[in-house]
C-alpha positions as CSV (number, residue, x, y, z in Angstrom):
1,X,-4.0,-9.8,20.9
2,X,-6.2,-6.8,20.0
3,X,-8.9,-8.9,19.6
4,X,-8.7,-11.1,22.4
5,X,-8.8,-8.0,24.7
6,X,-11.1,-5.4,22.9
7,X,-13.2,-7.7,20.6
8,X,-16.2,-5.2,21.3
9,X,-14.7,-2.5,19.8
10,X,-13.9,-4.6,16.5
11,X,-16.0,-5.5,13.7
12,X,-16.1,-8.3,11.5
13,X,-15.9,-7.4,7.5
14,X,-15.1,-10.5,6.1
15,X,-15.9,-14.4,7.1
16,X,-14.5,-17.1,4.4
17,X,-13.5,-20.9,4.0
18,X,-10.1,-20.8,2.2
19,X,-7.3,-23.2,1.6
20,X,-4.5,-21.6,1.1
21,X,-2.6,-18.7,2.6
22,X,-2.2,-16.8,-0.2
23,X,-5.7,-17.1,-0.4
24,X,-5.9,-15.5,3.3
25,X,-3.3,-12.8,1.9
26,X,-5.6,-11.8,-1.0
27,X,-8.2,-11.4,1.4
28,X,-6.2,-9.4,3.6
29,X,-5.2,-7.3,1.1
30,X,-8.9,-6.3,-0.8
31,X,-9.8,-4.4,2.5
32,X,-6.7,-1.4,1.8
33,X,-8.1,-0.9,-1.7
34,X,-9.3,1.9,-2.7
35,X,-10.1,4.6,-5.3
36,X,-9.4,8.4,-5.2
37,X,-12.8,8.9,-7.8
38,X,-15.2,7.1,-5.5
39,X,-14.0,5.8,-2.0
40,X,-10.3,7.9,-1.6
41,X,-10.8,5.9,2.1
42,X,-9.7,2.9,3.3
43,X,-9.2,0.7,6.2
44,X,-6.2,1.7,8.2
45,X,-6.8,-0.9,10.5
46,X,-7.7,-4.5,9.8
47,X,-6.8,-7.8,11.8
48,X,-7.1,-11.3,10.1
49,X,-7.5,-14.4,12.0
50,X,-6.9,-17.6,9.7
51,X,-7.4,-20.8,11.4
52,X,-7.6,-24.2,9.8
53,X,-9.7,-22.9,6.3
54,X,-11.4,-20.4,8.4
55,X,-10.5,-17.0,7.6
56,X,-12.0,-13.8,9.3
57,X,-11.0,-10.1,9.0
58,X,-12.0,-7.3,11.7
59,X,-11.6,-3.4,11.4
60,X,-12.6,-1.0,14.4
61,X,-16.3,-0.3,14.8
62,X,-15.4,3.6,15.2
63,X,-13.4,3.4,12.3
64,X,-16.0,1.6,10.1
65,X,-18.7,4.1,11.0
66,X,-16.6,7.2,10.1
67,X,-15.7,5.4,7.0
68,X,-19.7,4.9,6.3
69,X,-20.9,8.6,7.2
70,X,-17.5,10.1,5.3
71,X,-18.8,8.3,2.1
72,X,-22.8,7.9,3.3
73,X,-22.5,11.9,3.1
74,X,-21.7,12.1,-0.2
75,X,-24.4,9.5,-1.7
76,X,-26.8,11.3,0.5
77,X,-26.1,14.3,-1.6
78,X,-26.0,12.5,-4.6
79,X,-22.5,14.1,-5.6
80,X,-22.5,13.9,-9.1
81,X,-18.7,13.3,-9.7
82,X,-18.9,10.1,-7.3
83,X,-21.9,8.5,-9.2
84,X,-20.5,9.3,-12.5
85,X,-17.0,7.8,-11.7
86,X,-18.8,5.2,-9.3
87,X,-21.0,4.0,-12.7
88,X,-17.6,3.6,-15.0
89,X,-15.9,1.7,-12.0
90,X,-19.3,-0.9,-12.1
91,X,-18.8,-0.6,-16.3
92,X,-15.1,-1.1,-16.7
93,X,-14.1,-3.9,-18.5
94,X,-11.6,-6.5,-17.1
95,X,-9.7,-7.4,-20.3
96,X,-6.3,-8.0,-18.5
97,X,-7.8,-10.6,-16.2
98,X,-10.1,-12.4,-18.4
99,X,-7.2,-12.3,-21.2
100,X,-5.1,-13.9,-18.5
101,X,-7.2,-16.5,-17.2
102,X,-7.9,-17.5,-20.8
103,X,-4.4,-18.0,-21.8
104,X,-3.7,-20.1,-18.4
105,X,-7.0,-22.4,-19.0
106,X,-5.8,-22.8,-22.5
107,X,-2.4,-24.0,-21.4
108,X,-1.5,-27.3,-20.1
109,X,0.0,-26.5,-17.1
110,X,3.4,-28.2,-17.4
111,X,5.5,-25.4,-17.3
112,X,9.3,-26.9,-15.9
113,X,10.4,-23.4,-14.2
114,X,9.5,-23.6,-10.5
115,X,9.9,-19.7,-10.8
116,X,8.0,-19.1,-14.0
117,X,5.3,-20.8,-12.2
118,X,5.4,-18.6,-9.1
119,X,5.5,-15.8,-11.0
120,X,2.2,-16.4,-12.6
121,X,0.9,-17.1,-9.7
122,X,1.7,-13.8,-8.5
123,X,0.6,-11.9,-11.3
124,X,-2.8,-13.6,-11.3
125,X,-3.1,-13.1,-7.7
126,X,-2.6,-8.9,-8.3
127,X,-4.5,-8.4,-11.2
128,X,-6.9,-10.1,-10.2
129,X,-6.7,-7.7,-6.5
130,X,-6.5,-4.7,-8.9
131,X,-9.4,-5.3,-11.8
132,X,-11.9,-7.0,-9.3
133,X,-11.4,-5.0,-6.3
134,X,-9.9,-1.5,-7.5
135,X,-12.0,-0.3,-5.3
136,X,-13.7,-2.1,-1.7
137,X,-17.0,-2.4,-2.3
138,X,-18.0,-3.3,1.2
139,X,-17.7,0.7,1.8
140,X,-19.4,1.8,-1.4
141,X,-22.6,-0.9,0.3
142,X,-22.3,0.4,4.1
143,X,-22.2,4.5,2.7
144,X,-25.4,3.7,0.6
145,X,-26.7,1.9,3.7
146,X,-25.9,4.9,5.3
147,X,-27.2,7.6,2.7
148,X,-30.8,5.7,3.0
149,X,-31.2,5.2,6.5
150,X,-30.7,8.9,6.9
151,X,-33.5,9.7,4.2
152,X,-35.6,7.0,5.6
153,X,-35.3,8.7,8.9
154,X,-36.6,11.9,7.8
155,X,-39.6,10.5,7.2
156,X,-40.7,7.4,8.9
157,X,-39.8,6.5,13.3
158,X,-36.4,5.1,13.4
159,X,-37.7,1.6,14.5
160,X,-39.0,1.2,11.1
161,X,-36.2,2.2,9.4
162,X,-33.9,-1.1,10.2
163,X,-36.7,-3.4,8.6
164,X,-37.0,-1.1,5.4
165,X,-33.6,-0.9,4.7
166,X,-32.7,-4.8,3.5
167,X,-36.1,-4.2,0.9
168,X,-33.9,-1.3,-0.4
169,X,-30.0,-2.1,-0.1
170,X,-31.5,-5.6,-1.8
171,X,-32.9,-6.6,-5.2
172,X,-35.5,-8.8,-6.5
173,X,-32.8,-10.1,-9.0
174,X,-31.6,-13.7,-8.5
175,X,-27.7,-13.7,-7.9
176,X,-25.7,-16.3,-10.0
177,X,-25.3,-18.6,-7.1
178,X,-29.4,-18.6,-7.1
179,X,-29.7,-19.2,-10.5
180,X,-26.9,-21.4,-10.4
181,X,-29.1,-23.7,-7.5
182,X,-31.9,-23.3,-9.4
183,X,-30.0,-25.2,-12.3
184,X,-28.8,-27.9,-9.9
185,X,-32.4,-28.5,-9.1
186,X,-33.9,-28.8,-12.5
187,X,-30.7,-31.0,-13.6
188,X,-31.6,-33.3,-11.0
189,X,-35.2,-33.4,-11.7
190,X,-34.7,-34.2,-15.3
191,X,-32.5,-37.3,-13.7
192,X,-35.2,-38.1,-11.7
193,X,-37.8,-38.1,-14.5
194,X,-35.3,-40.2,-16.9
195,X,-34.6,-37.3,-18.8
196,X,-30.8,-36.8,-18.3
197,X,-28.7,-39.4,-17.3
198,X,-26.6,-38.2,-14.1
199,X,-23.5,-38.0,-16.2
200,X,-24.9,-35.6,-18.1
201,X,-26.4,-33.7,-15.8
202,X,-23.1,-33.4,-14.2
203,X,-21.6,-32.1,-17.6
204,X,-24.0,-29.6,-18.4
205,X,-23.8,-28.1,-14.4
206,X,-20.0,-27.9,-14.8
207,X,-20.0,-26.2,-18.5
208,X,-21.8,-23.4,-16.6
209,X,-20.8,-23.6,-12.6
210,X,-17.6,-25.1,-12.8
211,X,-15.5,-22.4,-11.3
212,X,-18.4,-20.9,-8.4
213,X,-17.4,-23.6,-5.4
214,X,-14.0,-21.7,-5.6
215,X,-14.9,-17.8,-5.5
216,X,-12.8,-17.4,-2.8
217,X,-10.2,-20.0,-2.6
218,X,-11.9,-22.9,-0.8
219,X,-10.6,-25.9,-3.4
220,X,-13.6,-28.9,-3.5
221,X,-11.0,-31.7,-4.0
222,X,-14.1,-33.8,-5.4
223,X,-16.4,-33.6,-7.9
224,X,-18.8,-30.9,-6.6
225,X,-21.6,-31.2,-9.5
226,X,-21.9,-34.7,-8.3
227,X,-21.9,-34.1,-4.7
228,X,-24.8,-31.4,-5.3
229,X,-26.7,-33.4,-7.8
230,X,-26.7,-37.2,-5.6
231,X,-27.6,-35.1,-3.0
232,X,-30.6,-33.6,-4.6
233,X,-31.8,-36.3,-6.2
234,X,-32.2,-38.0,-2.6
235,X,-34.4,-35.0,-1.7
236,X,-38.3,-36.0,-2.7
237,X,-39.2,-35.0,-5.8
238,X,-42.3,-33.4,-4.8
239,X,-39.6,-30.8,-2.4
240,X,-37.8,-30.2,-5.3
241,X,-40.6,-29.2,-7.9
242,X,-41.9,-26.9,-4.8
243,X,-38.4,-25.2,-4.9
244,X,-37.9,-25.1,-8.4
245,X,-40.9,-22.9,-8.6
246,X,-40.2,-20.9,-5.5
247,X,-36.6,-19.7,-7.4
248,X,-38.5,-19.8,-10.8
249,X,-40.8,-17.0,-9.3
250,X,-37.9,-14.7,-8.8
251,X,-38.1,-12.0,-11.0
252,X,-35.4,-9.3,-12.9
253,X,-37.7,-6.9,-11.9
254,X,-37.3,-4.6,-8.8
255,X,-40.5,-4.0,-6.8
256,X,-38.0,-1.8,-4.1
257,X,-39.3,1.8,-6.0
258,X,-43.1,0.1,-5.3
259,X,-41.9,0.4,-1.7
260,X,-40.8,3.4,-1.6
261,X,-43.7,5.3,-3.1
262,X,-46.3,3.2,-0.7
263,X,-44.0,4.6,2.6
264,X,-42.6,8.0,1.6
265,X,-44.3,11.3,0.7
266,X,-41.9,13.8,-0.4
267,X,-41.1,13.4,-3.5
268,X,-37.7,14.7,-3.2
269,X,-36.8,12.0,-0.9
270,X,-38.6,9.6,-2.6
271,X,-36.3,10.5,-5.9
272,X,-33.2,10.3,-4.0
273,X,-34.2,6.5,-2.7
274,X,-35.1,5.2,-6.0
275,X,-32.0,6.7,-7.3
276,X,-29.8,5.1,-4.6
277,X,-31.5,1.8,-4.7
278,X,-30.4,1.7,-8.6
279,X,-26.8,2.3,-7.4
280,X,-27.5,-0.4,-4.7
281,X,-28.6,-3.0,-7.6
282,X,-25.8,-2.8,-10.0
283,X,-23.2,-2.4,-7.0
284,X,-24.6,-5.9,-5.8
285,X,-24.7,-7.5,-9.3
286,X,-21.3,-6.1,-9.7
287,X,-20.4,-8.6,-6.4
288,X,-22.3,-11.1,-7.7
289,X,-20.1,-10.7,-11.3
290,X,-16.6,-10.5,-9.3
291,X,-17.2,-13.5,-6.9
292,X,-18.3,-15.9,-10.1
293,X,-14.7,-14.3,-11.9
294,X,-12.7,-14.8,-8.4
295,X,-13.8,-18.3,-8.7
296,X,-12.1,-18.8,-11.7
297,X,-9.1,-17.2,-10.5
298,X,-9.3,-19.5,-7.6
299,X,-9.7,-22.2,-10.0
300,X,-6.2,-21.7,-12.1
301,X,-4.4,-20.6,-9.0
302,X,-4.8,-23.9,-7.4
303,X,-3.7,-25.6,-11.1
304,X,-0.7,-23.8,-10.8
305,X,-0.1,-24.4,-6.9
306,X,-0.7,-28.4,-8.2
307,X,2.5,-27.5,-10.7
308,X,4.7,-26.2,-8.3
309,X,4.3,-29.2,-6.1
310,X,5.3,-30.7,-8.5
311,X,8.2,-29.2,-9.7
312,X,9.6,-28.4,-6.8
313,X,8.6,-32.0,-4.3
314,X,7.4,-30.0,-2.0
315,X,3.7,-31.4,-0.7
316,X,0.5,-29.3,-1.8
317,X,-0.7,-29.6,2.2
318,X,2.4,-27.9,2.8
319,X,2.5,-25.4,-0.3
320,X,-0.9,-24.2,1.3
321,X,0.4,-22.4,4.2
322,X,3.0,-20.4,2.6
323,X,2.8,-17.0,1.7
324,X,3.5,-15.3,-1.5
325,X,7.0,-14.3,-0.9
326,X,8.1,-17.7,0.3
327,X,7.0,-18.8,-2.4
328,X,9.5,-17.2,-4.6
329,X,11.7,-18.6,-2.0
330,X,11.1,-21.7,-2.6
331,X,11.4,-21.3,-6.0
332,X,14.7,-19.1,-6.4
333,X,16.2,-20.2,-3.8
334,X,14.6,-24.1,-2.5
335,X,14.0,-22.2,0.8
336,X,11.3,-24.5,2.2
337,X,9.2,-23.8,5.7
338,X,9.8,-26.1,8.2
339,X,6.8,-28.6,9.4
340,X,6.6,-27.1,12.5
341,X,6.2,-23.4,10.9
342,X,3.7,-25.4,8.6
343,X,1.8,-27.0,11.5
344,X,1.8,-24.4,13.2
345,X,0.1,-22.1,10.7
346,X,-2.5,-24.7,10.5
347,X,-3.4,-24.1,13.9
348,X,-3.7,-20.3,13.8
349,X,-2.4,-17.2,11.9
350,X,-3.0,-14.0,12.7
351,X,-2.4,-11.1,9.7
352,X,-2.6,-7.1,11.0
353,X,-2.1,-3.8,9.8
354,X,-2.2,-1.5,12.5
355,X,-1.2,2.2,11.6
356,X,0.0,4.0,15.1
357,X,0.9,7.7,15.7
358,X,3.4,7.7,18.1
359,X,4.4,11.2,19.8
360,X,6.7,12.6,22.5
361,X,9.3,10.1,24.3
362,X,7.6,7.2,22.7
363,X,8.4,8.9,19.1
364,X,11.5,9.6,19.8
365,X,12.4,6.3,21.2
366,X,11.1,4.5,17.6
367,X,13.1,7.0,15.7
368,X,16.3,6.3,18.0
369,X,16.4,2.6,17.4
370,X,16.7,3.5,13.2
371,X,18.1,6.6,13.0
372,X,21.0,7.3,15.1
373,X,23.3,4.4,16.2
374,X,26.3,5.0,14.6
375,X,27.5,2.1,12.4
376,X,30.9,1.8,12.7
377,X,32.0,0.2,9.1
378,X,33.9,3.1,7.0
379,X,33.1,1.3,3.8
380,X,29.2,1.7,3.1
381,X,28.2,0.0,-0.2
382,X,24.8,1.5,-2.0
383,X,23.0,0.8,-5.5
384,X,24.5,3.3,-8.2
385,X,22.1,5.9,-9.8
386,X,24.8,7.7,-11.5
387,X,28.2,7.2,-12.0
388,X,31.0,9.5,-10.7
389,X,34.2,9.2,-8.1
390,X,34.1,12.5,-5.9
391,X,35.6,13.3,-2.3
392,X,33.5,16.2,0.4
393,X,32.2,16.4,3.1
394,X,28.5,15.0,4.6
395,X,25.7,17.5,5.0
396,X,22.9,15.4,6.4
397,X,19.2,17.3,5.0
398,X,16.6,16.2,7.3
399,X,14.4,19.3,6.9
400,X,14.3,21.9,4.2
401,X,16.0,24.4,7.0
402,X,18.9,22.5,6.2
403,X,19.5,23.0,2.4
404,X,20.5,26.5,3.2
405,X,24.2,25.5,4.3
406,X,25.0,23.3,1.4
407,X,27.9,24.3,-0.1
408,X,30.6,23.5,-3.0
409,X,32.8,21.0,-0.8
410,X,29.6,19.4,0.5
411,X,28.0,16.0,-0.6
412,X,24.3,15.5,-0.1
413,X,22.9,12.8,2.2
414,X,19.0,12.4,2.7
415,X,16.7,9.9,3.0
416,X,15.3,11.1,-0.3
417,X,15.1,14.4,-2.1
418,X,12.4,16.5,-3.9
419,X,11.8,19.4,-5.7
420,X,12.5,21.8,-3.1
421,X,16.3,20.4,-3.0
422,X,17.6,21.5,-6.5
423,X,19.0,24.5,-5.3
424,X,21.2,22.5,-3.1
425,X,21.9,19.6,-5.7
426,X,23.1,22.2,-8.2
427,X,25.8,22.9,-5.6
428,X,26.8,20.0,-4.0
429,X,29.1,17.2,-5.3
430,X,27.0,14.3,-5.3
431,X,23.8,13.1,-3.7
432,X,23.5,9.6,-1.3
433,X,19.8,8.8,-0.2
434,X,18.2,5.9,2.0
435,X,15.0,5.5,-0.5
436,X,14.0,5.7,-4.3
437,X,15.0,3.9,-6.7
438,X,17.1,4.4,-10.2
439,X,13.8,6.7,-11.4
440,X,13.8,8.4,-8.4
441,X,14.0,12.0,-7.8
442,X,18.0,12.0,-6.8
443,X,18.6,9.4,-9.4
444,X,17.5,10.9,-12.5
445,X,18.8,14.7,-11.0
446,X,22.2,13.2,-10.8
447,X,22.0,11.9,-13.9
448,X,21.2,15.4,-15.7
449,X,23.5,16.9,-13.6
450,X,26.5,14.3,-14.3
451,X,26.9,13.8,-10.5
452,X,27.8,10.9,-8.3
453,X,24.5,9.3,-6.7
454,X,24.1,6.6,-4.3
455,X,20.6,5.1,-3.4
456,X,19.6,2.3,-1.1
457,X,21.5,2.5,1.7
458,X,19.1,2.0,4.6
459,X,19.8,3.8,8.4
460,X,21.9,6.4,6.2
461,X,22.3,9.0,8.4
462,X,23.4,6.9,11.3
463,X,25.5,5.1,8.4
464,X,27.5,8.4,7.5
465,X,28.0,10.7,10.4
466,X,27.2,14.3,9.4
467,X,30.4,16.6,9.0
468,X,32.3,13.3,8.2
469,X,34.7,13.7,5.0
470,X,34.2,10.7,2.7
471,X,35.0,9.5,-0.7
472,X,31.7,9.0,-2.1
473,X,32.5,6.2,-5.6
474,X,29.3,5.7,-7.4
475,X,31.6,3.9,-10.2
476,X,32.4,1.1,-7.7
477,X,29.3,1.4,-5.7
478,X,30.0,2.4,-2.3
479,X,30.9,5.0,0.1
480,X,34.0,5.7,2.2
481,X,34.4,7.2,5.4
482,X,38.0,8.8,5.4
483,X,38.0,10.6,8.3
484,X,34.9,10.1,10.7
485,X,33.1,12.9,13.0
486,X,31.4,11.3,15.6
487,X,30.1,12.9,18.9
488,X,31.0,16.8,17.7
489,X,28.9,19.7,17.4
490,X,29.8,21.2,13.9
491,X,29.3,24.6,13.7
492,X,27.6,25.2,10.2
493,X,29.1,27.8,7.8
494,X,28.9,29.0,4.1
495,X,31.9,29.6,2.0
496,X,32.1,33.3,1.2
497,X,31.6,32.6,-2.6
498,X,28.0,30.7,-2.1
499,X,27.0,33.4,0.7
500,X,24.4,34.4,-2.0
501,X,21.4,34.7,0.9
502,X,21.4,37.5,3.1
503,X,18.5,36.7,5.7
504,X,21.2,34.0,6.5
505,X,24.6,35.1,6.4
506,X,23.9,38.6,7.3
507,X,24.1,42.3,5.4
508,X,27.5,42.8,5.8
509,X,28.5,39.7,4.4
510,X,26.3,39.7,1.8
511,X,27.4,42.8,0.2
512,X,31.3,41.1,0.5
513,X,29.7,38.1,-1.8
514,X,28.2,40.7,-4.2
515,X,31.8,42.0,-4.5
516,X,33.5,38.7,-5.4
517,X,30.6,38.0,-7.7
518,X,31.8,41.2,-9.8
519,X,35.4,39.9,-9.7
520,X,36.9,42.9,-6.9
521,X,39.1,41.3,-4.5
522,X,38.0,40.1,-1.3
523,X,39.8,37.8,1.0
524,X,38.3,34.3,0.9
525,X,36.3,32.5,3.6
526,X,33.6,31.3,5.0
527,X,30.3,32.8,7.4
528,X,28.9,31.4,9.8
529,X,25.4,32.2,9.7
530,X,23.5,35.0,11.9
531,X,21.1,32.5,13.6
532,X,24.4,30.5,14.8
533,X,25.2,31.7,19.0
534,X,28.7,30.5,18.7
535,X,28.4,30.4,22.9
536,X,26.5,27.1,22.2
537,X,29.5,25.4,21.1
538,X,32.6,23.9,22.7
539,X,36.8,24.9,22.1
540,X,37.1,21.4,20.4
541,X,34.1,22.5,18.2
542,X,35.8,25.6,16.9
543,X,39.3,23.7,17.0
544,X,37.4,21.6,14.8
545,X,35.9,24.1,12.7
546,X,39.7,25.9,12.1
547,X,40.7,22.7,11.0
548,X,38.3,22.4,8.0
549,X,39.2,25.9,7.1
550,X,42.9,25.1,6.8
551,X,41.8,22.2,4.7
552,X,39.5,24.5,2.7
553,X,41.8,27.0,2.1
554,X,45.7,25.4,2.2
555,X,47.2,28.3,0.9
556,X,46.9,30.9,3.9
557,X,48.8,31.2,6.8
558,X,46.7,33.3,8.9
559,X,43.1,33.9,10.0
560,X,41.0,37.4,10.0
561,X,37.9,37.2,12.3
562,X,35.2,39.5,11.7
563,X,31.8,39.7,13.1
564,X,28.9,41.8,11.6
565,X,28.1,44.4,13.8
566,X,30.1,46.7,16.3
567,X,28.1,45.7,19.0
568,X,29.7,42.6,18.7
569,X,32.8,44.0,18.6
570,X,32.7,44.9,22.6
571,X,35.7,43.3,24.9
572,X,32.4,41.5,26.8
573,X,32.1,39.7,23.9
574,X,35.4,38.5,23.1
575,X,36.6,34.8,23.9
């Protein structure tokens, strides 16, 4: 849709052949990475458009060049922390993944768990996302593109600058799929001599290439060392001699610093191009390293894709289009995709993350649809963090303004809670929250503090109305909603006895909780804090309010009102 209508403003970042959606996913998913040493940026944006085996990603063209500059800045300046931590990214071994695809290749794949299968398949698929691209090196490339062209610019017109650049970003060093041709050629010259037989030649291509055809996830169903080599050795010889040579000529050496001291004269630009075009080499032979390994990967993933087809009698066509999560569907639960959902992912798929920033009316309208219908089931049930049976009353903490009137009766609901809530957890009952989960802040808090804790329960503040009074029973798992507020305007107050801040509940009753504190009597109750203007309320919201103070306090009969200055004392503002 995005692309359809504003296809100038996109830019394409990725163009593959791949044959499987999870393939498409993995893809996907390599242009969020990042690292917070070297590139702590990342593509907010991207839409992927997977049709047939075709898959193309797009991000936004602004997006991309702020991305380059914000990182082209810092190579520019040669920031010594990101080279430093940029070189041990390029030197850092990849002992899980290469352990792991040793142990699968090693293996007969005949495992007879659907789901065991699956999950291999996942765990390849994210270490693999984690060890080869732990951080996108599409960005590290375009901010060192960037970093150059600036320093080229400082010295030479800018029409020259575009045709330097590709001598400078590149290196004179053959890529494995070069040397990997140029092996193909001399295999298939040897056949043509009656050197090699082509059955060997086929063997000894494979024992080195087997996996490359795959880097991405395009599965050759045939025997692609055969393919290449028949198709060679139909090419005159004389043609392929000629190329053999042309590749043989390639060098390790990199003649780009040659360059660079023929067309620039300062010597401190000069330095920092040399210096960058080393950074530029190993980044690319680090590409060059992780597409020959993603091959491999691609390799055992479709092995095991071949084994759950198996297992399970679904058809490997079909297996192709689904995503990761259906496969454990499939698996767990024999949840299989219909042909039409298969048929019609064939045709076209379409994979987006699209961050928005909603404000105003539309904001508001996004947050009403989650936050505050009011679900009308008194028994709410909700994963148990810590155990504990305890009945009080909700106190709904959306902001930290609202810790403040948390008292003794009170049980704490919040989507989730943080350092800045202990105060308020020390006094509550118990604790319910939407996220986290059992080593979550709430969770483990609750557990120290041998209080009841909910977690889980999504949409929890429309879920449990604030002021309601409920039993909240972590031993059985669930919440109850004895006796439901819905629609009223509670006033907030503060039980005398927790009335321990004065910038809310005033002076006057301040010094009254300093008195209880050293045990001289004082009549108990409650405050309503200074910042309340009890004119904003209703005679059913202070009916309501007397209500929960005869249920506080059972054992008086009457009611002393007292406000905290004289002023307020004055017959114009009695009610």
């Amino acid at each position: 849709m995005l692309i359809n209508s504003t296809r100038e403003n996109w830019k394409i970042i990725n163009y593959r052949n791949v044959d499987d959606m999870i393939a498409a996913e993995f893809l996907h998913d390599l242009y969020n990475r990042y690292d917070y040493s070297v590139n702590s940026i990342r593509f907010r944006n991207t839409i992927s458009i997977y049709k047939g085996n075709v898959f193309e990603s797009y991000a936004p063209k602004d997006e991309w060049d702020n991305l380059g500059r914000r990182l082209g800045r810092r190579f520019y300046n040669l920031e010594a922390d990101l080279l430093k931590q940029l070189d041990l990214y390029i030197k850092k071994p990849k002992n899980r993944l290469i352990n792991m695809l040793q142990e699968i290749s090693s293996e007969k794949i005949s495992l007879d768990s659907s789901l065991e299968t699956v999950e291999r398949i996942a765990s390849l698929q994210y270490t693999a996302l984690g060890e080869i691209y732990g951080i996108n090196l599409v960005q590290i490339e375009h901010g060192l593109k960037w970093a150059m062209e600036q320093l080229l610019l400082e010295e030479i017109p800018k029409e020259d600058v575009r045709k330097y650049i590709p001598y400078l970003l590149g290196s004179e060093k053959a890529t494995i799929g070069v040397i990997a041709e140029k092996t193909a050629l001399a295999l298939s010259i040897k056949v043509s001599e009656k050197k090699l037989t082509l059955r060997e030649a086929e063997k000894e291509y494979l024992s080195k290439y087997k996996n490359l055809n795959y880097a991405y996830g395009a599965v050759k169903k045939n025997n692609v060392a055969a393919e290449k080599l028949k198709y060679l050795i139909e090419t005159p010889l004389k043609e392929r001699i000629q190329l053999f040579n042309k590749l043989d000529n390639l060098t390790d050496c990199n003649k780009s610093n040659s360059l660079v001291d023929k067309i620039i004269r300062s010597h401190e630009i000069r330095d920092k191009l040399i210096k960058l075009n080393d950074i530029a080499i190993k980044v690319g032979d680090l590409r060059d390293k992780n597409k020959a390994l993603m091959g491999q990967v691609a390799y055992q993933r479709n092995r095991l894709l071949n084994n759950l087809a198996s297992l399970t009698g679904e058809k490997r066509e079909n297996l192709s289009r689904y995503m990761l999560f259906e496969l454990f569907e499939l698996a767990e639960n024999q949840k299989r995709l219909s042909e039409e959902t298969i048929n019609l992912r064939y045709d076209y798929v379409v994979l987006n993350r699209i961050e928005n920033c909603l404000i105003g009316d539309k904001a508001r309208e996004a947050t009403l649809v989650v936050d505050f219908k009011t679900d009308k089931n008194d028994q709410i049930k909700g994963t148990t963090a810590s155990m504990g049976n305890v009945k009080g009353y909700v106190k709904h903490v959306r902001d930290i303004s609202d810790l403040n009137y948390i008292t003794k009766e009170d049980i704490l609901v919040a989507k989730g809670t943080d350092f800045n809530f202990m105060d308020a957890m020390m006094k509550s009952k118990g604790f319910i929250t939407e996220e986290g989960g059992i080593l979550s802040h709430a969770a483990v808090i609750a557990r120290e503090l041998k209080k009841p804790c909910l977690i889980g329960i999504p949409n929890v503040f429309s879920k449990i109305p604030e002021g309601s009074f409920i039993n909240l029973n972590a031993d059985q798992g669930y919440v109850k909603v004895i006796h439901r507020k819905v629609n009223e305007k509670k006033i907030p107050f503060v039980k005398l006895d927790d009335a321990s801040n004065s910038v809310i509940v005033g002076n006057k009753a301040y010094r009254l909780y300093e008195l209880l504190k050293h045990n001289i009597n004082v009549l108990p109750g409650i405050v309503i804090p200074s910042s309340i203007n009890i004119n904003d309320y209703t005679a059913n919201d202070v009916e309501i309010l007397l209500n929960e103070i005869k249920m506080l306090f059972p054992e008086c009969s009457h009611l002393v009102v007292r406000s905290s200055s004289p002023s307020e004392d004055l017959i114009d503002n009695c009610r």
